[in-house]
PABA-868482 format. One record per residue (C-alpha): x, y, z; residue in three letters. Coordinates in nm, 2 decimals, padded with zeros to 4 digits, always signed. Layout:
N
u X; v Y; w Z; rest ala .
...
This chain:
103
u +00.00; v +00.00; w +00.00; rest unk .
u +00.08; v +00.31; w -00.09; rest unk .
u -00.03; v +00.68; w -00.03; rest unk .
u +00.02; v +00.99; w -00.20; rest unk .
u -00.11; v +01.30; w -00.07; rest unk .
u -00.12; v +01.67; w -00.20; rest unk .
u -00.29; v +01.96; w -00.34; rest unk .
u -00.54; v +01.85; w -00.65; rest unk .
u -00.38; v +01.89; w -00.99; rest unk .
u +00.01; v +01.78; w -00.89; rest unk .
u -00.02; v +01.48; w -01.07; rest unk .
u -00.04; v +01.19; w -00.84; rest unk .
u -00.30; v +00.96; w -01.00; rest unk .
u -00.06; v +01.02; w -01.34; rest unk .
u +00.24; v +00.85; w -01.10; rest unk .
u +00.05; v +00.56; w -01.05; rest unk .
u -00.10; v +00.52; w -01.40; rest unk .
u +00.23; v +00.58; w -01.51; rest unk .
u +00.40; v +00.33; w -01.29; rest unk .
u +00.21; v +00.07; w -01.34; rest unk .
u +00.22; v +00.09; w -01.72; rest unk .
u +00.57; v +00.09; w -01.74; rest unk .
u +00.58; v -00.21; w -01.51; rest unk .
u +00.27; v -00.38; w -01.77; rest unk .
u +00.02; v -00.35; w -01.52; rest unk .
u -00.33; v -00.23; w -01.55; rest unk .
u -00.51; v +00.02; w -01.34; rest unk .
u -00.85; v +00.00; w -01.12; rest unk .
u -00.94; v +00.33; w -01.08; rest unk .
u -01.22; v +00.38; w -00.79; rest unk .
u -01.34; v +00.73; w -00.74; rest unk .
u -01.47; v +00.78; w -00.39; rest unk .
u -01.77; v +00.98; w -00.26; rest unk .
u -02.00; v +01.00; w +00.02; rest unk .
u -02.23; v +00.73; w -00.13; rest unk .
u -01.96; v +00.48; w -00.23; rest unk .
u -02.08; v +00.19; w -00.07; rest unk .
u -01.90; v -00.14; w +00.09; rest unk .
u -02.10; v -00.36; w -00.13; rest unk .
u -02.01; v -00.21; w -00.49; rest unk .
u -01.61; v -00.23; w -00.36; rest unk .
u -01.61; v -00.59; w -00.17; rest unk .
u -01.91; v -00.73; w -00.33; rest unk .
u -02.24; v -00.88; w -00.25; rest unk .
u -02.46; v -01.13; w -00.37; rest unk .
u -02.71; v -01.08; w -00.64; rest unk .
u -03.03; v -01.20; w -00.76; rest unk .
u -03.01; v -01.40; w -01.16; rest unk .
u -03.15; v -01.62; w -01.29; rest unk .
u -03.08; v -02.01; w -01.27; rest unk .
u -03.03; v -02.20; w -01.60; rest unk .
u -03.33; v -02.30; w -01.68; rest unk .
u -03.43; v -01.94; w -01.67; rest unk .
u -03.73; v -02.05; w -01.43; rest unk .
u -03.59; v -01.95; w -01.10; rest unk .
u -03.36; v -01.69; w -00.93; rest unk .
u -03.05; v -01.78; w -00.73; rest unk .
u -02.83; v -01.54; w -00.56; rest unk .
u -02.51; v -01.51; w -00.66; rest unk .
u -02.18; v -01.38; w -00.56; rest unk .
u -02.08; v -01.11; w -00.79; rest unk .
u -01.69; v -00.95; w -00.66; rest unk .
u -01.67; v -00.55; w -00.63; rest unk .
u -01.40; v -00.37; w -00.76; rest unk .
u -01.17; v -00.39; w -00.50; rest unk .
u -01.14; v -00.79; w -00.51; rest unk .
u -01.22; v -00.80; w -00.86; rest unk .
u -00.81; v -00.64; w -00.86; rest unk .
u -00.70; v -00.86; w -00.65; rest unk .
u -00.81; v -01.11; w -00.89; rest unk .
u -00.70; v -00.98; w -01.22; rest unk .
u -00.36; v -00.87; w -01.06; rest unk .
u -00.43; v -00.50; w -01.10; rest unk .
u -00.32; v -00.16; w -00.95; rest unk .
u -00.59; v -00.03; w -00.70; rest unk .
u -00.59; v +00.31; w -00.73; rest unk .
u -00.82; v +00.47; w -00.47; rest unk .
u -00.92; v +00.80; w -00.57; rest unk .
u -01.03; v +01.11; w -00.33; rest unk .
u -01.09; v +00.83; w -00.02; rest unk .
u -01.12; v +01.11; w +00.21; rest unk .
u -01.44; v +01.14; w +00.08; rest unk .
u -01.53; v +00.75; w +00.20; rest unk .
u -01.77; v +00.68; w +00.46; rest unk .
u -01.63; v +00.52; w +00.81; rest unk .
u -01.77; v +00.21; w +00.72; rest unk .
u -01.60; v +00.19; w +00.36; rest unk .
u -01.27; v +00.33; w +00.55; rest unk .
u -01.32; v +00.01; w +00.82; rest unk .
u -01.36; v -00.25; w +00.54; rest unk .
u -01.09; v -00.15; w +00.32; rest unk .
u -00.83; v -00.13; w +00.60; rest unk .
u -00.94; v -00.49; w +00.71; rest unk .
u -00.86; v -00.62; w +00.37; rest unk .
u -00.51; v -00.42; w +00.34; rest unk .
u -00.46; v -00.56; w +00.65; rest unk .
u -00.47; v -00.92; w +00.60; rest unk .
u -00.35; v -00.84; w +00.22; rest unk .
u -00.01; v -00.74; w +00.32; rest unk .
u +00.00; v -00.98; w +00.64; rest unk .
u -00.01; v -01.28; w +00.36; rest unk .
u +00.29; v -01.15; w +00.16; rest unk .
u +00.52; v -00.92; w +00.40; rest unk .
């Protein structure tokens, strides 16, 4: 984990979108406001349909943050002073354990 902090405009998201295309990585950009919610960045499970089309099954669907961990992306975590104590919580659980499993 990394963080960069600064005045807007000094070209800190262009670091790490720089960075991580020199090193042939990928970005996840997640733009944080009031409303950003712990299911749309974790995940949750969903309602869809079964095969046969005749019933609905819920189904886990990852958020953006593990859908990066997946794909082996850069997280970049935009304006998260704007995240709500609950998303702040969440995300600090999962860095957490995240660099706990590879320190």
């Amino acid at each position: 984990a990394l963080l960069l902090e600064g005045p807007p405009g000094i070209g800190k998201t262009s670091i790490v979108e720089q960075t991580a295309s020199l090193l042939g990585y990928e970005v996840e950009r997640i733009s944080f406001t009031k409303d950003t919610s712990v299911d749309v960045l974790i995940g949750s499970y969903i309602p869809t349909a079964d095969e046969t089309g005749c019933q609905m099954v819920f189904t886990w669907q990852d958020g953006r943050v593990l859908e990066s961990f997946v794909t082996g992306r850069f997280l970049l975590l935009d304006e998260i002073n704007l995240a709500s104590q609950e998303v702040l919580d969440e995300l600090k659980t999962i860095i957490d354990s995240s660099v706990s499993k590879y320190a």
